[in-house]
TORBA-680809 format. One line per 5 residues: number of its first residue (from 1); for each residue z, x, y of N, C-alpha, C. Coordinates in nm, 2 decimals, decimal comma. Layout:
NUM> Z X Y Z X Y Z X Y ~ ...
// end
This chain:
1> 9,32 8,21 8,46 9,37 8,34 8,43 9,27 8,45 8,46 ~ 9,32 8,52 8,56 9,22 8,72 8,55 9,22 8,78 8,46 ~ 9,06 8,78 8,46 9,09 8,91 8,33 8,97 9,03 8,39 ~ 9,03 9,12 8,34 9,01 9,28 8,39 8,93 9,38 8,29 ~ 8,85 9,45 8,36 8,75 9,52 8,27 8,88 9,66 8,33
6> 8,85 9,77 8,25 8,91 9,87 8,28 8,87 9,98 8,28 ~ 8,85 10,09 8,34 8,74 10,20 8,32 8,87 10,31 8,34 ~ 8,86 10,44 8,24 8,94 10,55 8,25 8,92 10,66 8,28 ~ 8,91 10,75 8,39 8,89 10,88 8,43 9,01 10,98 8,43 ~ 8,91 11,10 8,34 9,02 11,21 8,31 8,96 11,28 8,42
11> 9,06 11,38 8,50 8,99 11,47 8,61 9,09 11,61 8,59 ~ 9,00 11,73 8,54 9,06 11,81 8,46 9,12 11,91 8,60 ~ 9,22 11,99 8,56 9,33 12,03 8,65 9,24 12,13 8,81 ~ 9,14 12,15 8,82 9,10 12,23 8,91 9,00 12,13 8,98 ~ 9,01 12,02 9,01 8,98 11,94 9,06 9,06 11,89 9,22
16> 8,99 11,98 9,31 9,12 11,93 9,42 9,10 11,76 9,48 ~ 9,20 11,79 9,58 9,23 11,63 9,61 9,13 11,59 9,70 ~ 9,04 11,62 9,75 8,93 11,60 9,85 8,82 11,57 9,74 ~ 8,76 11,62 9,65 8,71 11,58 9,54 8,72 11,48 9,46 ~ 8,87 11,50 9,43 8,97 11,36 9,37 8,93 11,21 9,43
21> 8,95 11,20 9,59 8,93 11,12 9,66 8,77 11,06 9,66 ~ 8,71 11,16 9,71 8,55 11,11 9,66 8,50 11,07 9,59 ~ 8,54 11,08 9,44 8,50 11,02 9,33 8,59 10,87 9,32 ~ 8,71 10,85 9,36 8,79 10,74 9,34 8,67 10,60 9,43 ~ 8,69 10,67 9,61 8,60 10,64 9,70 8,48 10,57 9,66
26> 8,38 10,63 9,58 8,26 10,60 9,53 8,24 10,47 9,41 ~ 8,36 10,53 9,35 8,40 10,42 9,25 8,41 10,27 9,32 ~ 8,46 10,27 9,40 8,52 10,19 9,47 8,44 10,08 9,57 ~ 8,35 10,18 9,62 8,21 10,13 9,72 8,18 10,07 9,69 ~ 8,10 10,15 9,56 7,99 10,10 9,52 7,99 10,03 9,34
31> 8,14 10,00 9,30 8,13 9,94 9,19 8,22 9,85 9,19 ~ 8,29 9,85 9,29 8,39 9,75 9,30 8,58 9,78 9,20 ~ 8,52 9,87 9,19 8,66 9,90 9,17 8,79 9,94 9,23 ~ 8,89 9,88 9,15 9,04 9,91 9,22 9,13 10,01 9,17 ~ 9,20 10,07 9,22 9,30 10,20 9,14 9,45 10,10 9,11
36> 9,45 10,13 8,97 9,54 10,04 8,84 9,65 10,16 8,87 ~ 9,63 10,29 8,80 9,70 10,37 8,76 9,69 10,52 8,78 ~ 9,81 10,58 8,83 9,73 10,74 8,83 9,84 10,81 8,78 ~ 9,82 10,88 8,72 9,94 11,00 8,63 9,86 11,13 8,67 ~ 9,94 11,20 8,75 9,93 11,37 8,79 10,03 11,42 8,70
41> 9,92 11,53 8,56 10,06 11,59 8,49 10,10 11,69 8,56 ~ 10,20 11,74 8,46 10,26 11,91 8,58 10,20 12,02 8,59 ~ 10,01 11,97 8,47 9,99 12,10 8,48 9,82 12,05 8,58 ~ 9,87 11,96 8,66 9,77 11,91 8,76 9,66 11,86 8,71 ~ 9,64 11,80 8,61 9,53 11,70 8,52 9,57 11,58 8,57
46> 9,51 11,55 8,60 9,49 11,37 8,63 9,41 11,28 8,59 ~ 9,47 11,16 8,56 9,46 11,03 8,43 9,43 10,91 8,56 ~ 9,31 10,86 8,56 9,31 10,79 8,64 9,26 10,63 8,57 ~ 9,31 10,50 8,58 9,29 10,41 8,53 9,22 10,28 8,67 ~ 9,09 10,28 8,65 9,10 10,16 8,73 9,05 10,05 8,65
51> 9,04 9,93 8,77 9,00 9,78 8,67 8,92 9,76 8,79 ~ 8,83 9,63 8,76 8,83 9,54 8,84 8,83 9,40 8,74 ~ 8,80 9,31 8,82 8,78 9,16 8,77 8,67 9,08 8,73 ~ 8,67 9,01 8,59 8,55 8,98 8,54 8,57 8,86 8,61 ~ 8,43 8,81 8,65 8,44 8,67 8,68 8,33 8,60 8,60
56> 8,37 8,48 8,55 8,30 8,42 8,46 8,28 8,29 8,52 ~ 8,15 8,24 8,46 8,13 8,15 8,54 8,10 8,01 8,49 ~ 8,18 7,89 8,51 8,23 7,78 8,42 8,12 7,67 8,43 ~ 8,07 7,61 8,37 7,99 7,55 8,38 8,06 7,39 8,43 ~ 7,99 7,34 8,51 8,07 7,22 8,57 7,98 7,11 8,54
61> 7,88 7,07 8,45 7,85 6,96 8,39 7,89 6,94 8,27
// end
């Protein structure tokens, strides 16, 4: 079974999408993260949820 670490980014409304992208981007590179979730409210605040995957490691003796 996967199990997932989850990290949550608020990105407050004057934050444009070229910005937006760069920080997702970076996240991504360089931590291995994947994009879970994204909620754009109406007043242009964005909730961003990502995860990635724990990997644990089973001992085989």
């Amino acid at each position: 079974m996967l199990t997932y670490s989850y990290l949550v980014l608020h990105l407050p409304r004057g934050t444009s999408r070229d910005v937006a992208r760069q920080i997702l981007t970076e996240h991504a590179e360089y931590g291995g993260w994947e994009l879970d979730r994204l909620r754009l409210h109406p007043d242009g605040r964005r909730d961003v949820r990502l995860r990635r995957k724990i990997i644990r490691a089973v001992k085989t003796m």
